[in-house]
N, C-alpha and C positions, 0 to 999 in steps of 0.2 A: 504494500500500500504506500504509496505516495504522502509525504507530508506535503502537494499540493492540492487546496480543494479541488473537488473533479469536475470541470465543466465541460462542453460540448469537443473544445480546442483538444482535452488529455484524458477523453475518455475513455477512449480505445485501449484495448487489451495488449501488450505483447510483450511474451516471454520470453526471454532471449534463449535460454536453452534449448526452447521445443522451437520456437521459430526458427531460430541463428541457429546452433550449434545444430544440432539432432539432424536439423533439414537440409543443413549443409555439406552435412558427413555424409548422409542419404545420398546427395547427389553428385557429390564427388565420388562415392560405390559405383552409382549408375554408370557414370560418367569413362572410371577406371573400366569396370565389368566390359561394357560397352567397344571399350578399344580394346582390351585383351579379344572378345568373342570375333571383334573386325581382323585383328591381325592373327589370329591361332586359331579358328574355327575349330570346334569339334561339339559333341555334343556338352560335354563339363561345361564348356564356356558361354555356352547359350543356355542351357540351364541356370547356371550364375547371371545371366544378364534379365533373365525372367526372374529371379529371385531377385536381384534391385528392383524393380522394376513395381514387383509388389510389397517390396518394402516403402516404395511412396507410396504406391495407394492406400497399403494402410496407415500408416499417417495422414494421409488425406480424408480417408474415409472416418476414423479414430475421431480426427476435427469434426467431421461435420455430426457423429450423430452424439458427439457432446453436445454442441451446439445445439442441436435439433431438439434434444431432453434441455436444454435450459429453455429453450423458447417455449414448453410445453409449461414447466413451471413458473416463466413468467407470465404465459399466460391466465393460468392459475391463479398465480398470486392478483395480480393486477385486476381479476373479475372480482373477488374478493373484497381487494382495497375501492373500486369500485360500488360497490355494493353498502361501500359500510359511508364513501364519500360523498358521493353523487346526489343532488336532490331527487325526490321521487319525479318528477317528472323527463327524467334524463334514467332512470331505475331499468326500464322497461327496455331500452336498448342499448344493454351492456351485451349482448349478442351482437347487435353491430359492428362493434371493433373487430377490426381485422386480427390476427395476431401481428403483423406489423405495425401495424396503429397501436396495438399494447404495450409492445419492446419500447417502439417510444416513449409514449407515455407515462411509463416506470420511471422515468428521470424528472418529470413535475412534480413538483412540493403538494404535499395536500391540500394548499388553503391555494395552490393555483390548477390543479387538477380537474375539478369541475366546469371553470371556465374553458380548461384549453380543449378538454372531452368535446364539451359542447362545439367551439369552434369547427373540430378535427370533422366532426358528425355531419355539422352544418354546411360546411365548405367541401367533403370529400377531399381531404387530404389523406392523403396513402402514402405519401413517402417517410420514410423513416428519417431520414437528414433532416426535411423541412420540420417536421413535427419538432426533433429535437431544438433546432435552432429557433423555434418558438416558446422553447421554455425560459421562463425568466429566472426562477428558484431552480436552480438543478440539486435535483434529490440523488445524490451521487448512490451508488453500486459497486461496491469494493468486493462482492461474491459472482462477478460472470465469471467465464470460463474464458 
């Protein structure tokens, strides 16, 4: 966690080992495997270049369905906080939000939360960026993935 507060500018996740280091070793294997299987064909070495090969994907794929189980729980959470913020007549279409529109909206302050709902609802905004750089209070999130 950052000793700086978290606004739209530093909110973004990155870790340097699993981004940098892990991803980079990944692809300097692929990279190596890759020219060995070019210059010494045989079956060993194209085996070895299919085994890099799927050592990105599953990092790749590792990413996304973390990713995928957080946006489930943010979803969650945020029908929730929802439910407990929203005036009743905003109540009735907590199904509206997309889960896009939710990811965002988990960085609005409570006491600005109902207003920016409202807006998101009213105008059809779907983008994640736009929604974020509409919030005034960022409710920071120091538990993504």
């Amino acid at each position: 966690m950052s000793a700086a507060p978290q606004s739209y500018e530093n909110h973004a996740k990155m870790v340097p080992m699993f981004h940098g280091v892990t991803f980079g070793l990944l692809v300097i294997n692929l990279a190596w495997t890759g020219v060995r299987a070019f210059r010494d064909f045989s079956t060993g070495t194209f085996v070895a270049l299919l085994l890099a090969v799927a050592l990105i994907l599953v990092m790749f794929w590792a990413r996304l369905f973390a990713l995928g189980v957080q946006d489930r729980v943010i979803r969650l959470e945020e029908r929730l906080r929802m439910a407990q913020l929203l005036p009743d007549d905003l109540k009735p279409r907590i199904g509206d939000f997309t889960t896009e529109q939710l990811i965002a909206l988990r960085f609005a302050s409570d006491e600005e939360l109902p207003g920016l709902a409202r807006r998101v609802l009213n105008e059809g905004i779907t983008d994640r960026k736009t929604i974020k750089q509409a919030v005034k209070n960022w409710r920071a999130d120091h538990q993504r993935i």
